[in-house]
C-alpha positions as CSV (number, residue, x, y, z in Angstrom):
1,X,0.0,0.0,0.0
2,X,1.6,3.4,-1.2
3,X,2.4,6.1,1.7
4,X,0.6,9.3,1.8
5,X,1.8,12.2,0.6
6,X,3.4,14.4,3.4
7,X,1.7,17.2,2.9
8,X,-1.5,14.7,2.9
9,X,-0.5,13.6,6.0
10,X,0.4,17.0,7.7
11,X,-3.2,18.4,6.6
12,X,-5.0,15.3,8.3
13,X,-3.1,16.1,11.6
14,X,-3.9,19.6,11.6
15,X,-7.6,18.9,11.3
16,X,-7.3,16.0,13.9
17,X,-5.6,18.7,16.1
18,X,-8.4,21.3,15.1
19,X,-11.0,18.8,15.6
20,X,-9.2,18.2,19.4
21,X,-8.8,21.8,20.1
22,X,-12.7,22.3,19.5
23,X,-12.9,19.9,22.8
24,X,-10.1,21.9,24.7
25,X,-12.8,25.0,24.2
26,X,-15.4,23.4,25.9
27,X,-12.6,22.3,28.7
28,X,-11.7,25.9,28.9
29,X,-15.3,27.1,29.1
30,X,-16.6,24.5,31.5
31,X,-13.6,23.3,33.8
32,X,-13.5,26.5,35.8
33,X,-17.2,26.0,36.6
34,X,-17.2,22.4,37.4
35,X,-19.2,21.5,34.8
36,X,-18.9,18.5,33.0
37,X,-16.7,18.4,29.7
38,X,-19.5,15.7,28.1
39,X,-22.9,17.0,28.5
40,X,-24.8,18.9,27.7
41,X,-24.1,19.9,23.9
42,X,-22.5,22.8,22.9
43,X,-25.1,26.1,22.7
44,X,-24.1,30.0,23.0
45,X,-23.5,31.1,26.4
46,X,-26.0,34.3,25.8
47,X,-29.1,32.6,23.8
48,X,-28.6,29.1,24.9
49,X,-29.2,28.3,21.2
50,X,-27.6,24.6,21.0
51,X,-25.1,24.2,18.2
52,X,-25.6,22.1,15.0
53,X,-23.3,20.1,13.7
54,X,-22.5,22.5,10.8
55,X,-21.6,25.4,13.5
56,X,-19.3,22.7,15.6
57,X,-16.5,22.3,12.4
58,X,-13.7,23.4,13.7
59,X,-12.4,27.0,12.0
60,X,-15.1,26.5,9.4
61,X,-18.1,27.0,11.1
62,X,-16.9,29.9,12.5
63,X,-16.0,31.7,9.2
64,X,-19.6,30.6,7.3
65,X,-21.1,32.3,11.0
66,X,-19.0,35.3,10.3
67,X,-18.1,34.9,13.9
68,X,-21.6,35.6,15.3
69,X,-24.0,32.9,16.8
70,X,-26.9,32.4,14.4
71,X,-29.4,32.4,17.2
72,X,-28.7,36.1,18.9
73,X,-26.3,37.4,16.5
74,X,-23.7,37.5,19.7
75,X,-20.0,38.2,18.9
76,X,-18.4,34.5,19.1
77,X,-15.1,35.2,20.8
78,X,-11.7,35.1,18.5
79,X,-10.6,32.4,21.5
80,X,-12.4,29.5,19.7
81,X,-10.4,29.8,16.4
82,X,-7.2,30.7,18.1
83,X,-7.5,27.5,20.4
84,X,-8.3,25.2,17.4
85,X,-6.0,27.3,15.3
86,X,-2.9,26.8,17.9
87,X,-3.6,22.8,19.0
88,X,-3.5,22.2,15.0
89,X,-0.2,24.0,14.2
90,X,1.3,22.4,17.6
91,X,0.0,18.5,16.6
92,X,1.9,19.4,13.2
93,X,5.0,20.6,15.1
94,X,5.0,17.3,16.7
95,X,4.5,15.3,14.3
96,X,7.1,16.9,12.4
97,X,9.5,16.6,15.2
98,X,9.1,13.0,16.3
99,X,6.8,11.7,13.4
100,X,4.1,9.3,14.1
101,X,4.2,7.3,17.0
102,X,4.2,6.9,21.0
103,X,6.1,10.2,21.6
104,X,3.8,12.3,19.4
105,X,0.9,11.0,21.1
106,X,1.9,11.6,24.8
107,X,3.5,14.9,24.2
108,X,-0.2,15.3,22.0
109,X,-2.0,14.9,25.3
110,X,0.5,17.3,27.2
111,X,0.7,19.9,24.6
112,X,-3.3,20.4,24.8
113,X,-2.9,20.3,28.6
114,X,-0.8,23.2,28.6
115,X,-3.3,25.1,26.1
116,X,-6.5,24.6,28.7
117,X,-3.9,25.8,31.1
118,X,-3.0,29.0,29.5
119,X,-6.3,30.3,28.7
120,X,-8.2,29.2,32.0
121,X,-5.5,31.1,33.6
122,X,-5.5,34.0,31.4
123,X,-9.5,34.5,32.4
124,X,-9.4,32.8,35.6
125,X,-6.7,33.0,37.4
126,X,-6.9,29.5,38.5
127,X,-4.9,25.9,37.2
128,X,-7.6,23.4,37.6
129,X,-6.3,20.3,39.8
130,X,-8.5,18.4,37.5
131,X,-5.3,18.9,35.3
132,X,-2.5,19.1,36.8
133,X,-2.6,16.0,39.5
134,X,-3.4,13.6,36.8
135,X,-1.0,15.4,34.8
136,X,1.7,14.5,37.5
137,X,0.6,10.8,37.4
138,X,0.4,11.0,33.4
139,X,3.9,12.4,33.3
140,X,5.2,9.8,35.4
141,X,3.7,6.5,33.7
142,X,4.7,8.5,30.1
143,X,8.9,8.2,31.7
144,X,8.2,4.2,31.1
145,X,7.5,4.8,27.5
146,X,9.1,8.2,26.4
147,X,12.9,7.0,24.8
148,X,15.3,9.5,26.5
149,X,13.5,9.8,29.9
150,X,13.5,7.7,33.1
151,X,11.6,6.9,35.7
152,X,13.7,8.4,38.3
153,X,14.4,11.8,36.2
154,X,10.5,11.8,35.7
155,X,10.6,11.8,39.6
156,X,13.4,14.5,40.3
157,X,11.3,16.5,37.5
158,X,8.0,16.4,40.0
159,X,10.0,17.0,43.3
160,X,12.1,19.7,41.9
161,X,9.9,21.5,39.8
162,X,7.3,21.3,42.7
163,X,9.9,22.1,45.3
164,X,11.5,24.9,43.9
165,X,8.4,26.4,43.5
166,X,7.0,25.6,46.7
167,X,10.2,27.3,48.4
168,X,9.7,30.4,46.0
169,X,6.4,31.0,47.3
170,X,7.5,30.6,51.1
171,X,10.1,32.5,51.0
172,X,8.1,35.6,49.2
173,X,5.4,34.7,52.1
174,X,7.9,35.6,54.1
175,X,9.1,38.7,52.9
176,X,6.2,40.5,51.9
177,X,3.1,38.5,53.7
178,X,1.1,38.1,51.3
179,X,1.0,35.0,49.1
180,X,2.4,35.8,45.6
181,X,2.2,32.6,43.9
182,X,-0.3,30.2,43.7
183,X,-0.5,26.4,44.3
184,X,-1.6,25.9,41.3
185,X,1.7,26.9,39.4
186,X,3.3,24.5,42.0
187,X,1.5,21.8,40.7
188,X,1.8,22.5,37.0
189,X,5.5,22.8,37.6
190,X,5.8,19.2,39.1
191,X,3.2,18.1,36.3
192,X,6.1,19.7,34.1
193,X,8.6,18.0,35.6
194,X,6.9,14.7,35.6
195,X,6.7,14.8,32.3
196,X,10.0,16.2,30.7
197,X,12.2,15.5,33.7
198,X,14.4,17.3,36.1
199,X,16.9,18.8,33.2
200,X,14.1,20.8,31.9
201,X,13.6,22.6,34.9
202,X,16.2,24.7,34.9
203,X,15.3,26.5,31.3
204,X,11.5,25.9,32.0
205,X,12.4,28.3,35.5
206,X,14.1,30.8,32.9
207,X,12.1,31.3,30.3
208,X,8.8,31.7,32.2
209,X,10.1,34.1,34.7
210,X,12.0,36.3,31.9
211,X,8.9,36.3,29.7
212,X,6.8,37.1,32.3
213,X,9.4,40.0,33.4
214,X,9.0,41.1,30.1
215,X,5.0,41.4,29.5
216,X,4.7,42.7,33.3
217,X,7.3,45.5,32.6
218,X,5.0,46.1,29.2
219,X,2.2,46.2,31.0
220,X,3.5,48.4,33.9
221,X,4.3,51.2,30.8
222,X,1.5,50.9,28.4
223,X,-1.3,50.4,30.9
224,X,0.4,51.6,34.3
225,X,-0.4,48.4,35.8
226,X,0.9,48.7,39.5
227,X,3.2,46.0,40.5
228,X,0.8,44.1,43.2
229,X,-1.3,44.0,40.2
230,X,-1.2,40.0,39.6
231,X,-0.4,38.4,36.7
232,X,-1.0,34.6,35.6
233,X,2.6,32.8,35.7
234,X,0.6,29.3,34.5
235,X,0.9,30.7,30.4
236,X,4.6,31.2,31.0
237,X,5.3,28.0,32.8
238,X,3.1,25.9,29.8
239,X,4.6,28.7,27.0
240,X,7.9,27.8,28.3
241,X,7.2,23.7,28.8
242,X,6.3,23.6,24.8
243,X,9.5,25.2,23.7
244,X,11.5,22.8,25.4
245,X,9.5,20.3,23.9
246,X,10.8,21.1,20.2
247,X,14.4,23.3,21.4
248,X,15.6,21.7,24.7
249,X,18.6,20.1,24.2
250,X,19.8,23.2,22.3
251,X,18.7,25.1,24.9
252,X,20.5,23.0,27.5
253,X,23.8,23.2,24.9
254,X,23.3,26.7,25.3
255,X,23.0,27.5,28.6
256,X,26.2,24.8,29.2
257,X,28.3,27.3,26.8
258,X,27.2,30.3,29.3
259,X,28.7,28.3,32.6
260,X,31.4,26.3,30.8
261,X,33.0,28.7,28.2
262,X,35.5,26.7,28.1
263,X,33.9,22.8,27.2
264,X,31.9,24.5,24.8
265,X,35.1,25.3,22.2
């Protein structure tokens, strides 16, 4: 039987990722409220007009709608593209990086994790535990089958990622009494951790806290946000898990140049 063209192949994954990212709204939408992710169908959070299966095609439907709900004429929010958009081009990038197989499918599942994450923290200030606890065990049982990663780094990864964290947030307590950081980054950090093992922590650590230096130091000018005004570290933390995904060992090659100058020549 002849192979599939790449491109073929590449298309099919973005739509399965699409397709998969249409469920990740509804995670978004519902998880926050305890609501269940299954029932009841998909309507328009204004109306209540219950969604055909014509308006559920992911990207599609919500071009032919022209971005409005056909029952009240609301504005559909620009999130449900971008979700569907984002979990597609990411399911390529896997794909493309590993090719088909165990590792796509595992860093699939943690990929789309670490999208709900991002935009239930953007609105809601909260990492759902529904997440990141099963996450952690996820992460774990994944180190038995992921090439490159062991059991016992899958289990530094949890303890130090959670741990650092965890002393991060005590000491701040300390200093300015008042919490700063939530448990829920603690928690996504070990789920992290868990799942791309201890060596990652170290650039997963950088990365989020000099992005989100950066946007809060953006913010601060154009919108003279005040510095007690919080921002969600979970986006950085997930923004910053996905790009060691595809770039860690050069990341790790890098940062081994900065410290050994020397070894690196």
């Amino acid at each position: 039987m002849a192979e599939l063209p790449a491109g073929l192949v590449g298309l099919i994954i973005f739509v399965f990722g699409a397709c998969i990212g249409s469920f990740l709204n509804v995670c978004i939408y519902r998880l926050p409220a305890g609501t269940s992710v299954v029932t009841p169908p998909s309507a328009c959070r204004k109306c209540g007009h219950r969604l055909a299966w014509w308006e559920n095609i992911p990207l599609i439907s919500f071009l032919i709608l022209r971005g409005r709900c056909r029952g009240c004429e609301e504005k559909i929010s620009m999130q449900y593209p971008v979700v569907e958009f984002m979990n597609g081009v990411l399911y390529v990038l896997l794909w493309l990086r590993f090719g088909l197989g165990i590792e796509m499918a595992i860093y699939a599942v943690f990929v789309s994790a670490m999208v709900v994450v991002t935009f239930i923290d953007l609105e809601h200030y909260i990492i759902p535990d529904v997440i990141s606890l099963p996450g952690i065990a996820i992460g774990f049982a994944a180190s038995f089958m992921l090439p490159g990663l062991s059991w016992q780094d899958s289990l530094m990864g949890m303890i130090l990622g959670g741990g650092i964290l965890l002393l991060v947030a005590w000491a701040y307590y300390l200093v300015a009494r008042r919490e700063g950081m939530g448990g829920g980054d603690i928690k996504l950090l070990a789920m992290i951790g868990a799942m791309l093992g201890w060596k990652a922590i170290p650039a997963v650590i950088f990365l989020s806290a000099a992005s989100g230096a950066l946007v809060g130091i953006v913010l601060m000018l154009l919108k003279g946000r005040g510095r007690q005004q919080p921002i969600p570290f979970g986006p950085f933390l997930a923004g910053a898990a996905v790009i060691y995904i595809f770039y860690g060992q050069r990341l790790m090659e890098w940062y081994l140049s900065l410290v050994f100058p020397a070894q690196a020549l």
